[in-house]
N, C-alpha and C positions, 0 to 999 in steps of 0.2 A: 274641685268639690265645693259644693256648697256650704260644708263645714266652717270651713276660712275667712269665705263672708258673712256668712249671718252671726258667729262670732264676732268679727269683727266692728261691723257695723253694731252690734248690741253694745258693746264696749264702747265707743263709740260716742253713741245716744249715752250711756249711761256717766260721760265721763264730760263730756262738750256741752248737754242740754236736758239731761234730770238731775246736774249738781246744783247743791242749795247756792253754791256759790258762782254759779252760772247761768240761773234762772233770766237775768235781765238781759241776754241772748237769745232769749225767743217771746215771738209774740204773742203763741198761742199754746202754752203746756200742752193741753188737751190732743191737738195735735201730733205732738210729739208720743205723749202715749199711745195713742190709737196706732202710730209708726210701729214703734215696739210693740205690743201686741200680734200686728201681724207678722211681723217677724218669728214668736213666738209661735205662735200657729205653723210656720212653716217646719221650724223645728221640730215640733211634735208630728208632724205627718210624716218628715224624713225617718224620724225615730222610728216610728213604727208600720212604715212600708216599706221594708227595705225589699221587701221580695215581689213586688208589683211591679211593672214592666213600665208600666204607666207612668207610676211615679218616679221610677229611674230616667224614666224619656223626658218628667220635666223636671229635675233638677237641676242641669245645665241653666237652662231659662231661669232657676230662682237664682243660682250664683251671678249670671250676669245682669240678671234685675239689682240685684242688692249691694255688686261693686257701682253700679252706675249710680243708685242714689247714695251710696258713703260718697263717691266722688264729687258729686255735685253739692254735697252736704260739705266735705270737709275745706274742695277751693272757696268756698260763699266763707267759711269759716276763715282761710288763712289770707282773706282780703282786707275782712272786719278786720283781725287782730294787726295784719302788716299795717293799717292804715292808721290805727290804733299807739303802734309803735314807731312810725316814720313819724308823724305830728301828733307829738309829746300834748299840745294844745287838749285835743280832741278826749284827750283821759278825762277829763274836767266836766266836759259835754256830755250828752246821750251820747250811748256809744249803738252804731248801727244793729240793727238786730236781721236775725237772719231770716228770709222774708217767707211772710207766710205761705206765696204759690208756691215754694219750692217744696215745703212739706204736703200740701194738700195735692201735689203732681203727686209725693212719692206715694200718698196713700191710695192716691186711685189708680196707679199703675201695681201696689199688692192686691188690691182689691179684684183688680182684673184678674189678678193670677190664682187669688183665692177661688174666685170662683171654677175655672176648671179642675182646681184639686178637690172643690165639693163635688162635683160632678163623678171624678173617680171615685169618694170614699162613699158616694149614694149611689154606685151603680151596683144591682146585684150580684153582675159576674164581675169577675175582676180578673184583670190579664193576669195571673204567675206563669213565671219562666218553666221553660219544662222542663221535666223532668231530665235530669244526667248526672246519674250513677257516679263517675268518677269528681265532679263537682260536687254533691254533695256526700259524700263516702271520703272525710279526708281521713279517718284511720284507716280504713282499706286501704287508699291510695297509697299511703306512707307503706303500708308492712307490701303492698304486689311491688312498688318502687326498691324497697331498701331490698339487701341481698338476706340470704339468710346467716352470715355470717355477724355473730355479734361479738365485736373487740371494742376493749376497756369497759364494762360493765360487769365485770367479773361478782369482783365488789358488790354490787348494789344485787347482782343474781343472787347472791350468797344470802345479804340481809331479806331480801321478799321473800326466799325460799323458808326461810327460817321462822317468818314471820308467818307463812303458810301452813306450815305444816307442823314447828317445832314447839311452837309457841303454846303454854301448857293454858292458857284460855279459852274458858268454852262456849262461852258466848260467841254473836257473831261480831267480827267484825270485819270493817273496809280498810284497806289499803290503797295507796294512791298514789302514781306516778307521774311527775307534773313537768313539762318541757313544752318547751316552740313546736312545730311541727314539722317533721324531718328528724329531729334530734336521737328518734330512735326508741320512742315509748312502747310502740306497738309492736316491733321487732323483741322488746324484752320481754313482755307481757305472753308475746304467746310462745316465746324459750320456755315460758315457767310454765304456761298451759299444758306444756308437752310434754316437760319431764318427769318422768318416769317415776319419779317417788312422789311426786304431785299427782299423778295420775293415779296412783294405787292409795293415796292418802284420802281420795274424798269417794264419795259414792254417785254423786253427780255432778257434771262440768257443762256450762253454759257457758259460751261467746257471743256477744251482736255489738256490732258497730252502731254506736248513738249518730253520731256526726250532728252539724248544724242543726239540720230541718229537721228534728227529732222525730221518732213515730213511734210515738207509745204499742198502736197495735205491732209494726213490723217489728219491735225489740219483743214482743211478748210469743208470737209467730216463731223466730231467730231462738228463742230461748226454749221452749216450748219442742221444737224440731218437729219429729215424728208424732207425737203426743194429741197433735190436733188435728185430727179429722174432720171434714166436711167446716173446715173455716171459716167459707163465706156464711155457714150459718149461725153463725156465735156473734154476742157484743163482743166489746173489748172488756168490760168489766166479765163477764162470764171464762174470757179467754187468764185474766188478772188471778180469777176465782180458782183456773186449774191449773195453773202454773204453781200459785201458793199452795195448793193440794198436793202437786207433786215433791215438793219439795220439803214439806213437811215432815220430821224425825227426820231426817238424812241428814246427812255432811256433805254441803254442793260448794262449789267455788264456781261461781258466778264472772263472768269479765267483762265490762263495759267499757268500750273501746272508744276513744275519741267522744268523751263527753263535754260538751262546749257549754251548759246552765245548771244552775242550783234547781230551774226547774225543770229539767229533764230527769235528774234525780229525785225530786222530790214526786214526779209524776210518775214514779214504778218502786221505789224502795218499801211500800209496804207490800208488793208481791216476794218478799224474801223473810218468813220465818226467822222467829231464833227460839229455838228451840235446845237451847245449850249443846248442841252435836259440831261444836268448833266450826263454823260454815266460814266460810269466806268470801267476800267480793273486793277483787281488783278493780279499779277504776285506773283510765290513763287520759292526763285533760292537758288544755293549755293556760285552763283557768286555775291560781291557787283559791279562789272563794268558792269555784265545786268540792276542793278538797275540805275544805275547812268544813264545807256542810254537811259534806257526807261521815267526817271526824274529826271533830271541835280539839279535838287533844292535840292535833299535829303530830304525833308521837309513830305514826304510821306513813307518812310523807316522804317521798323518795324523792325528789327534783333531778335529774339528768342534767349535766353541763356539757360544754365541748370536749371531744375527741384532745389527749395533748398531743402534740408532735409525733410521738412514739406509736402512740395507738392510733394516729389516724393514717399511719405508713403502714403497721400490719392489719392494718382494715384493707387500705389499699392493696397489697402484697395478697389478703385472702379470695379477695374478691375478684381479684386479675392475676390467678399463678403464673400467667405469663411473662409479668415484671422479673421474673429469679431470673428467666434465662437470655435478656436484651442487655447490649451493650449497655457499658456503664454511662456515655453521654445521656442515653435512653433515659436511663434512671434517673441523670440528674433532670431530667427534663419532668419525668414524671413525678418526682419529690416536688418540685418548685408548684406543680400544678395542683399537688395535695395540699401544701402548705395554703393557698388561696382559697380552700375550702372549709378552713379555720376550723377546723372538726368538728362540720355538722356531717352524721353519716350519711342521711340521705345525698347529699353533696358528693361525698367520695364515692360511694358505689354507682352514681352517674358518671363518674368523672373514669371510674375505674372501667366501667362499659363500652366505655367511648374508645378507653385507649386497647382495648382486646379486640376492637374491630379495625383498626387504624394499620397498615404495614409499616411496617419497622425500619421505617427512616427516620433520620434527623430530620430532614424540612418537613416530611407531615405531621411530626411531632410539634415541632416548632409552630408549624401555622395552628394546632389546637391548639397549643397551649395560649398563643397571644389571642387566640378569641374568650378565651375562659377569665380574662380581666374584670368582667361582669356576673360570671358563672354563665353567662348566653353559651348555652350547647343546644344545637339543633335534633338532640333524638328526642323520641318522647319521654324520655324520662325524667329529662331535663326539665319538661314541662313541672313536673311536682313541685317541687320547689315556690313556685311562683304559684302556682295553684293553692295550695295548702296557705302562703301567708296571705294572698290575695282571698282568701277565703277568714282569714284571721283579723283581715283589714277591715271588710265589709262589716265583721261582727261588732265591729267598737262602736260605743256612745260618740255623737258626732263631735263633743270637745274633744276626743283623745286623736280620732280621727285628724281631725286639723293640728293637734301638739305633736303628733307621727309622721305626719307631713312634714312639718318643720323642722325634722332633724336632718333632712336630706339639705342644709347649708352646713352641715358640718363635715369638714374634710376626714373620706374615706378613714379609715381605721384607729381616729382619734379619739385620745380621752376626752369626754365629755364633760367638762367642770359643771355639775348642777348647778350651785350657785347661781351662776352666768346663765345656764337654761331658763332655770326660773324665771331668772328677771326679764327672758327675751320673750319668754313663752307670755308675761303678765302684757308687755309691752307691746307685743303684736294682738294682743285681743284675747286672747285664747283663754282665761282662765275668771270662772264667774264666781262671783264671792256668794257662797251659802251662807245665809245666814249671818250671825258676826264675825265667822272667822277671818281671819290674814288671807290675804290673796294667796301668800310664797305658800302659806301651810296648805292651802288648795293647792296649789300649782306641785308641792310637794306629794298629796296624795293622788295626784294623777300619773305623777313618774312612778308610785311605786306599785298603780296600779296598770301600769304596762310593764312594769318588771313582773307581775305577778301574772300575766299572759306573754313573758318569755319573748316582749319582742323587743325590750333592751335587756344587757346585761348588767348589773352591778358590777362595777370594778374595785372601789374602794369607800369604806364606811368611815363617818368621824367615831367618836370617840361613843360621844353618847346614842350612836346606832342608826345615824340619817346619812342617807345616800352623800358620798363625795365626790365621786366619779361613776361614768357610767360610760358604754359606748356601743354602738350597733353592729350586729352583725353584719360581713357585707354584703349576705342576700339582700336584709332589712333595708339597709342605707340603698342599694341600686335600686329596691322597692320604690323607696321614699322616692327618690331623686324622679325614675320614671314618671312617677305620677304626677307628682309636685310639677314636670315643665309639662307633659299630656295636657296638664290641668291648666295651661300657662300663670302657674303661682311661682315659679321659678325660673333663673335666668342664671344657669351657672359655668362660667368659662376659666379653665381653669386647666391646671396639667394631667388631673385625675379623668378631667373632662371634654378632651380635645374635640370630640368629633363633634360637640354642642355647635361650635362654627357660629356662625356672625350671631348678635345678640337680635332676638324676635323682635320682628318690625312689629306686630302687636301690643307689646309691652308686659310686664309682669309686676308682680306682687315684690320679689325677695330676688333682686341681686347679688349674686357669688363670684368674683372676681379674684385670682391672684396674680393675675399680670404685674408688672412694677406700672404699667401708664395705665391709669384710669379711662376708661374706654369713654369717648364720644356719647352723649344720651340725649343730643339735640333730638335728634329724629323720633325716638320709643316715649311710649310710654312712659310717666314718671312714676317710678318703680317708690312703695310703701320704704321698703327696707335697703340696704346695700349696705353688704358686709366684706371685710377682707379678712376671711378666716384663713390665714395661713396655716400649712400641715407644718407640722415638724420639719419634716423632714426636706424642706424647700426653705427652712428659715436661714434667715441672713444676717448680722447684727449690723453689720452697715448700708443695711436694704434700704430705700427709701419711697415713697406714692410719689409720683409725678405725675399729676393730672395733665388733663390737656389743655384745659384753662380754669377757669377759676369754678372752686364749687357751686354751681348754680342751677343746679335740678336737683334742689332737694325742697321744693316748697312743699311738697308733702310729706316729708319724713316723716316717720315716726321710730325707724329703727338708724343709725348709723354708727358704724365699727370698723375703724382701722387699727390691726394691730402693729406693722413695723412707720415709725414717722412719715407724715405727708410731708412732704420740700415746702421750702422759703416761700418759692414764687406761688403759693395758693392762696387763697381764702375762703371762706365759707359765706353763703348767706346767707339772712335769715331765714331758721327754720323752724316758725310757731307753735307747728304742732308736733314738733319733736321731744319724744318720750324716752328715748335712749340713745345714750352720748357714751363711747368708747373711743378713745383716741392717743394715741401716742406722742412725744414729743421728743426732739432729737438736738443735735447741736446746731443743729442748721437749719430746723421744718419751722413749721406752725407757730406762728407766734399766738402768743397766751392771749395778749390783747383781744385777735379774732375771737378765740374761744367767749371770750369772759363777754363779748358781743352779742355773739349766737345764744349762749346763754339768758342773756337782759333780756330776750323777747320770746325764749322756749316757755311757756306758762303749762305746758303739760308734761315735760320730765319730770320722771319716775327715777334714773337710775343716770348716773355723773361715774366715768371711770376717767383719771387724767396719770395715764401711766411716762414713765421719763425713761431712757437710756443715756445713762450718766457717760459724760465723757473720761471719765477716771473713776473707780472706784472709790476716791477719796471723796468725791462733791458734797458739797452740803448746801444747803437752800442760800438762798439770794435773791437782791429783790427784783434781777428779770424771770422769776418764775416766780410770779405772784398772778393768783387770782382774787379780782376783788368780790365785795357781798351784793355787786351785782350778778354775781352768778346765781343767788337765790330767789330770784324772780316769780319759778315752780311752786306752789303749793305742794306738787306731787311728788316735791322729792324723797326719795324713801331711803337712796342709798347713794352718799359723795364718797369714793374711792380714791383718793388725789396721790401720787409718791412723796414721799414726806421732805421730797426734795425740791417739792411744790410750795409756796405758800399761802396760805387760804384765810381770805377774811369770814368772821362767820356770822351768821346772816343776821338780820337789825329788826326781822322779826319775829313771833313765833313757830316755831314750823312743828307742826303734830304730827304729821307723818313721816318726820325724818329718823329712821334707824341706826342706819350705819353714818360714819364720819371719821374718814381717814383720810392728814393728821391733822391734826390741832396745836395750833403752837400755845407751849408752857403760859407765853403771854397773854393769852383768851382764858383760859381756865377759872375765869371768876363766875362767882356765883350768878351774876348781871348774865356771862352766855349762856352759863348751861340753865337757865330760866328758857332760854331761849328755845333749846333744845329737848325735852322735859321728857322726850319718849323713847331717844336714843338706848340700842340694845348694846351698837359693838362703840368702840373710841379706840382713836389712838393719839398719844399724845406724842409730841415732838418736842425735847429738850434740848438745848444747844445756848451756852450764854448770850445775854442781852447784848446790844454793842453798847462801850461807857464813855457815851461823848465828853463826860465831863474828864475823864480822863483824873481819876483818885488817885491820891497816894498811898492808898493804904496795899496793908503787905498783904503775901498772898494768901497767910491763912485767913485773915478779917474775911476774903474776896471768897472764900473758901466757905466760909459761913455764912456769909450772906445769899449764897445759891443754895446752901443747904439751907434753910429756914426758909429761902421763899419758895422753894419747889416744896416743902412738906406743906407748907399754906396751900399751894395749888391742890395738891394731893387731899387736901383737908375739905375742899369747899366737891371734892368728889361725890361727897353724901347728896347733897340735892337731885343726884340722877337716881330715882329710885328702880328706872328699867331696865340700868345698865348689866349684862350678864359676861360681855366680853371684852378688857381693857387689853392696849398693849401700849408697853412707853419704851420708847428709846432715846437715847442721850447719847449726846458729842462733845465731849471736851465737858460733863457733870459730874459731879458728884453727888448720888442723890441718898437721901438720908430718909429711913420712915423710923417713929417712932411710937404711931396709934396705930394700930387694924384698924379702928375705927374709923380711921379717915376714908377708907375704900367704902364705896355702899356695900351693904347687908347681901343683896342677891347676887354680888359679884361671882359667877362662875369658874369665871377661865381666864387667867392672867399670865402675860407674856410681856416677858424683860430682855431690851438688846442693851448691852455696855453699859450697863446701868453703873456696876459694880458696889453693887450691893454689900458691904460686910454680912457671911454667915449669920449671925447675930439677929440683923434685918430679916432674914428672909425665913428667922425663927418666929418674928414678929407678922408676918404674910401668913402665916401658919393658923396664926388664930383668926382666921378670915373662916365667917362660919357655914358660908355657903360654899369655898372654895374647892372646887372640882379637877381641875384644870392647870397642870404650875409648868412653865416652859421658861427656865432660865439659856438665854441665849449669849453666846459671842461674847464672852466678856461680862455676862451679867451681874456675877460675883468675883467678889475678891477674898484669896483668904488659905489657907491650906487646909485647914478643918473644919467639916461640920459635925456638929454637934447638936441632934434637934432638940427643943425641950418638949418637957412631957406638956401633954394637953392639945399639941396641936396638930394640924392637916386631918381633924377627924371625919372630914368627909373626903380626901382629897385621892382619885383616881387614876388620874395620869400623872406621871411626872416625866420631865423632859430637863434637862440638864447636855447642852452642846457647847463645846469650845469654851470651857471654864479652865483655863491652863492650869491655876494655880491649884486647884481642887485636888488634894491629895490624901487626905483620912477623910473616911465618912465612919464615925462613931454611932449610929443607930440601929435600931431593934423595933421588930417587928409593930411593937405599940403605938411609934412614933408615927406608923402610917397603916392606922388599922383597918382599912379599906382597900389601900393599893392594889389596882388593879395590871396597869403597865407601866412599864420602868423603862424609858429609851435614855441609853447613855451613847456622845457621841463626843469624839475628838475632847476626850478626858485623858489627856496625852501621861497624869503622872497618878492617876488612880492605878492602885494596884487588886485591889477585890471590890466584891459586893459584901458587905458586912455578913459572915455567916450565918448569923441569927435569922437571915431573911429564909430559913430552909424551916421556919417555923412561922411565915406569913402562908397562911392557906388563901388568903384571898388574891395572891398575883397570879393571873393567868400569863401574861407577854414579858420577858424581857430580850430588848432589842437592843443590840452593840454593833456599834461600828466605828471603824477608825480608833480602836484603843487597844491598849497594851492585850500581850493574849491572855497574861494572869488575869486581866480580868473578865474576859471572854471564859476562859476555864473555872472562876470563882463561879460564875453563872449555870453553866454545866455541872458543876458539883450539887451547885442546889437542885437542880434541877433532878439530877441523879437519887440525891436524899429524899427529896420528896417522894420521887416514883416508889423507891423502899417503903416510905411510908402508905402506900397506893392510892400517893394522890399523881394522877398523871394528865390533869388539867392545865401545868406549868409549859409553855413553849418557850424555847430561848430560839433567838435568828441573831444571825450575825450577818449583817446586812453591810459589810465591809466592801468596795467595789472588788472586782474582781483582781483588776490592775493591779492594786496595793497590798502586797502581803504585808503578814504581821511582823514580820522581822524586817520588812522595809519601814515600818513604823517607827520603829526601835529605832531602826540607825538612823532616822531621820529625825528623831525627838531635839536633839540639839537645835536645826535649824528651824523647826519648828516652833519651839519655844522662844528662839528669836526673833521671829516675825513677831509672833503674838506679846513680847516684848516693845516694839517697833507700835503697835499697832496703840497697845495701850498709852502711850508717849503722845501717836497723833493723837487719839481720841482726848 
């Protein structure tokens, strides 16, 4: 798709040759915008021809027009900078610029293209695709595909019914049911059209499938039915005129089936009266911004999720009664083949079709079910699926277009860390900065607004309500995947992926590899991106990359990620225009030296991840895991991630765009870095004693006090980070003392403590932290048997996180102490025995989460929870989130040796 390029390449341009600080790389500005521009143009034509044939016929030609000049743009670029960096000399000198025929090539090979797209957008006629009913009709398709059998919507039947008809409102108002396609919108929609007290509730009932290619007349026609005569001789405004006539003083319930725009809506909703006669209009979309337009309040919003386990077996079981009476092999066959349908219904009632045609053997069994890996079934029903999202595809903005593509590197049914998205989605091109916002917070509102057309899911939310995780369905994902190699954007070999077979002698965009030996790339193409996204479920901890020789086709990175260690015998070279760096490091891989190499001459990394697998859980930094402040070479670095087992010099000059920086050792913490660093959001600091060559006599409280007094200094000179909103520190072998709040900055958020061991007292003093949101005492954080908060503080404070504090045994507080508390996770509080009862008088906790503790206090939590309900507040959820493995009475008997390790432990540290 063209999306991927002209992204790209815009990104690009805006990032190699319209930065102020890259200006002496080109000859001729003027140039370079005129580039961009047509670029631009193209965008705009793609936007809005999607339905011309023509311009479908020439978009191929604009993608490979636009990888061709990125490519000739970015090798002229990483000759300049190699040359640049091979002889040190030459920085001194002019530095080569990038030569003018090469842009004035690119601009007359757009210019050529421009012209045949004027040609189309000035011709009178214009090709559109013809007419077919089932392409465009995808809520028809969904309800003729899906059975009439509706299981697990029980629920949500009950709330729209109620909301239909019980609802003592007499205005009109919309209802709206908002899911992917397949999920089974239209299937509940016309349950409730049908039933029988909905049916006697209104005076008149109207259905029209909106779909894509809206038509104002056929929905007015559709709604209208017998009412209009002689048709062809009416406008549509006339047709608009007697619909509203008819429906005037009546009580109607309107249904608009598969509505895909706020302007498909806004182009009929004043043919519907309100006329206080309670009237109704269901709407069923894939979009949540039709809903919100057609009702601001969201108060009427139904969202449809997956089928779970249960119900997607008596979906199957209703839709195939012949599952009751097949051997049990049978059944387990056809369980496993439900289960791969991750309960979308449309899904199952294909899946259930197939197998009521099928005879009732094991091997024919067997050979459907191993074709259904994909959901590929050969009847027509099967088609829907792919129709309906291939129809969902087509409708996106071409940025979202190209970031949908892009999830097809992500191994089959895995959680998706946003985080990690973001920065791959900034870093591959995809994501244009409006105005002054943050890239991430862009890149942010594009994920939520493909969650908001159901074609990712949400899996888990942080605290203050931004996506954590997320993950695709696996229609979605084999969507992506097909397209993405169709498209040759992608090159993925791998166990999910076997039948991909040798890697395309063409070459690609985004290599996906999980072999252990890094495949051969003399021959292909040298691929933008190559990632080793391992699945779970193939992870190894003593896995290691074994190239075939040394890394040397990556002169165009911009994307590379290995997550289990690359081996000894590799290296990396340089790779200048590399933008994102993921790499592991093992006891035996990659030495840091390379890295810190590759680094000295990256000048457009954005994003630095240097994760470690420790050889003992004891390790602590040393100085063969050191990186030096040649690693800061980037202007663009936004985010260093390094394991704290790493050590990192920090950079000697300013960096404005650096956010995150994890860790930082105790011994950087002057005011001289963090000048350095002035915009940073997250930190984390790494505490562990200095080495004392001089070798003191002093005893060991002096030595005692002396770490306490210079760690609260470090802690002190924290104020000069004024952006900081997320701190964490951990300590080995400290003891760390606070004595000001004020030593933390002002906007400080969200703080997180490992071993710190904090006296109670202290972390009375963290309390009056006046922004503090966020408290995650970990592993040892505190010392102490009782807390005791004082009054006045944690008055903003939200979450609270308290794990493996052994000693932690009275909590003396009340409600005041924490008069916001929203969630309370208590974990591995081995000698707590309640939750202070007073908390059955905090109305502001919604969550408390236990695990791995005593069951009294699992039971204090459930008592409050009980009290509260009496008092009918029933917004309080308690989980006990205990594995399954460890009962509570193995807790118990296990508390001795438990608290001996944790004994042991506190000794090493």
């Amino acid at each position: 798709m063209a999306c991927v390029a002209l992204s790209s390449l815009m990104r690009t341009i805006e990032l190699e040759l319209l930065n102020p600080g890259r200006s002496a790389i080109v000859e001729d500005e003027e140039q370079v915008k005129s580039l961009y521009q047509s670029l631009c143009f193209f965008i705009e034509f793609l936007d809005k021809s999607k339905d011309i044939v023509a311009a479908k016929n020439l978009e191929p030609k604009i993608k490979d027009l636009v990888f061709q000049i990125e490519d000739r743009i970015e090798r002229e670029l990483e000759t300049i900078y190699g040359e640049t960096y091979s002889e040190p000399k030459k920085r001194q000198k002019a530095q080569r610029r990038l030569p003018s025929a090469l842009l004035k090539q690119a601009i007359r090979d757009t210019e050529d293209l421009m012209v045949q797209i004027r040609k189309i957008l000035n011709s009178p006629v214009q090709a559109f695709p013809s007419a077919d009913p089932q392409a465009s009709c995808g809520g028809s398709s969904e309800h003729a595909a899906a059975s009439d059998v509706m299981e697990g919507r029980g629920q949500k039947f009950e709330e729209i019914r109620d909301q239909l008809i019980c609802n003592r409102s007499s205005g009109r108002e919309v209802i709206s049911i908002l899911g992917m396609g397949g999920i089974g919108k239209t299937t509940l929609a016309r349950r409730l059209y049908e039933d029988p007290s909905v049916l006697s509730h209104f005076d008149i009932l109207g259905w029209t499938v909106v779909s894509q290619k809206h038509d104002v007349r056929k929905m007015l026609v559709d709604l209208l039915n017998n009412e209009a005569a002689k048709i062809d001789e009416v406008t549509d405004g006339e047709l608009a005129g007697k619909l509203q006539k008819c429906l005037r003083g009546k009580r109607y319930l309107i249904v608009l089936d598969d509505i895909w725009s706020t302007r498909s809506w806004e182009g009929i909703q004043l043919c519907f009266p309100d006329d206080n006669c309670r009237s109704r209009i269901l709407l069923t979309t894939r979009h949540k911004e039709v809903a919100d337009s057609a009702d601001s309040s969201g108060n009427r919003l139904h969202t449809l999720g997956f089928l779970n386990q249960e119900e997607s077996w008596d979906l199957f079981c209703k839709s195939f009664p012949g599952i009751q009476s097949v051997p049990f092999e049978l059944e387990t066959i056809g369980r496993n083949v439900v289960d791969k349908c991750h309960g979308l219904p449309l899904a199952i009632v294909v899946v259930a079709g197939v197998f009521s045609k099928l005879n009732k053997t094991v091997e024919e069994w067997q050979n459907f079910e191993n074709q259904t890996n994909s959901l590929v079934v050969t009847t027509d029903l099967s088609e829907q699926c792919s129709r309906i999202l291939t129809l969902s595809y087509n409708y996106l903005p071409l940025h979202l277009k190209a970031c949908i593509l892009y999830l097809s590197i992500v191994p089959k049914d895995e959680a998706i860390i946003v985080k990690r998205l973001v920065r791959l989605w900034i870093a591959e091109g995809f994501v244009e900065l409006i105005n002054s916002e943050n890239l991430e917070e862009v890149a942010h509102e594009y994920l939520q607004d493909l969650a908001d057309r159901s074609l990712i899911q949400i899996q888990k939310r942080h605290f203050n309500g931004k996506i954590k995780t997320c993950r695709v369905h696996d229609i979605v994902h084999e969507f992506c995947v097909r397209e993405a190699i169709k498209e040759k954007l992608l090159n993925v070999k791998n166990e999910q992926h076997p039948s991909c077979g040798e890697l395309q002698q063409e070459g690609c965009r985004w290599l996906n590899f999980w072999p252990k030996k890094i495949p051969d790339l003399d021959n292909i193409y040298v691929p933008r991106s190559i990632l080793y996204l391992q699945h779970t479920s193939y992870a190894s901890s003593s896995e290691v990359i074994e190239p075939n020789d040394d890394l040397r086709w990556g002169l165009l990175l911009r994307v590379l990620e290995f997550g289990p260690p690359i081996s000894s015998g590799s290296s990396l070279n340089y790779t200048s225009l590399l933008r994102y760096l993921g790499i592991c490091l093992g006891h035996s891989s990659l030495p840091l030296e390379d890295v810190s190499r590759v680094l000295s001459c990256s000048r457009n990394l954005q994003t630095l991840i240097v994760s470690h697998k420790p050889s003992s859980s004891y390790d602590v930094p040393s100085s063969c895991h050191y990186l030096s402040s040649e690693m800061w070479a980037s202007q663009e670095l936004s985010h260093v991630e390094c394991s704290y087992l790493i050590s990192v010099d920090p950079p000697n000059e300013v960096k404005e765009k650096l956010h995150t920086l994890y860790w930082l050792s105790q011994r950087h913490c002057t005011e001289d870095v963090f000048s350095r660093i002035p915009n940073v959001r997250k930190l984390g600091i790494f505490c562990q004693p200095e080495t004392n060559d001089g070798g003191g006599d002093g005893d060991g409280d002096d030595d005692d006090d002396d770490r306490e007094v210079g760690l609260n200094n470090i802690l002190e000179n924290l104020h000069h980070l004024n952006q900081l909103e997320t701190l964490k520190i951990k300590a080995i072998k400290q003891n760390i003392c606070l004595r000001n709040p004020q030593a933390f900055p002002q906007n400080l958020k969200e703080l997180t403590l490992f071993t710190t061991r904090l006296p109670w007292n202290h972390i009375n003093i963290i309390g009056c932290m006046p922004s503090l949101e966020v408290l995650k005492l970990k592993a040892e954080a505190t010392c102490g048997e009782t807390w005791e908060p004082s009054d006045g503080g944690f008055r903003r404070l939200k979450f609270l996180l308290i794990d493996s504090c052994y000693q932690f045994e009275n909590w003396e507080a009340t409600p005041e102490h924490y008069p916001v508390l929203e969630r309370l996770v208590l974990r591995n509080c081995l000698l707590l025995e309640e939750i202070p009862s007073s908390f059955v008088d905090m109305i502001t906790l919604r969550l408390i989460e236990i695990s791995l503790c005593r069951p009294s206090l699992l039971a204090s939590a459930q008592r409050i929870q009980k009290e509260q309900q009496d008092l009918g507040n029933y917004g309080l959820a308690v989980r006990n989130t205990t594995p399954f493995s460890v009962l509570a009475s193995m807790v118990v008997s296990m508390l001795p040796n438990v608290l001996s390790v944790a004994t042991s432990l506190c000794q090493i540290m």
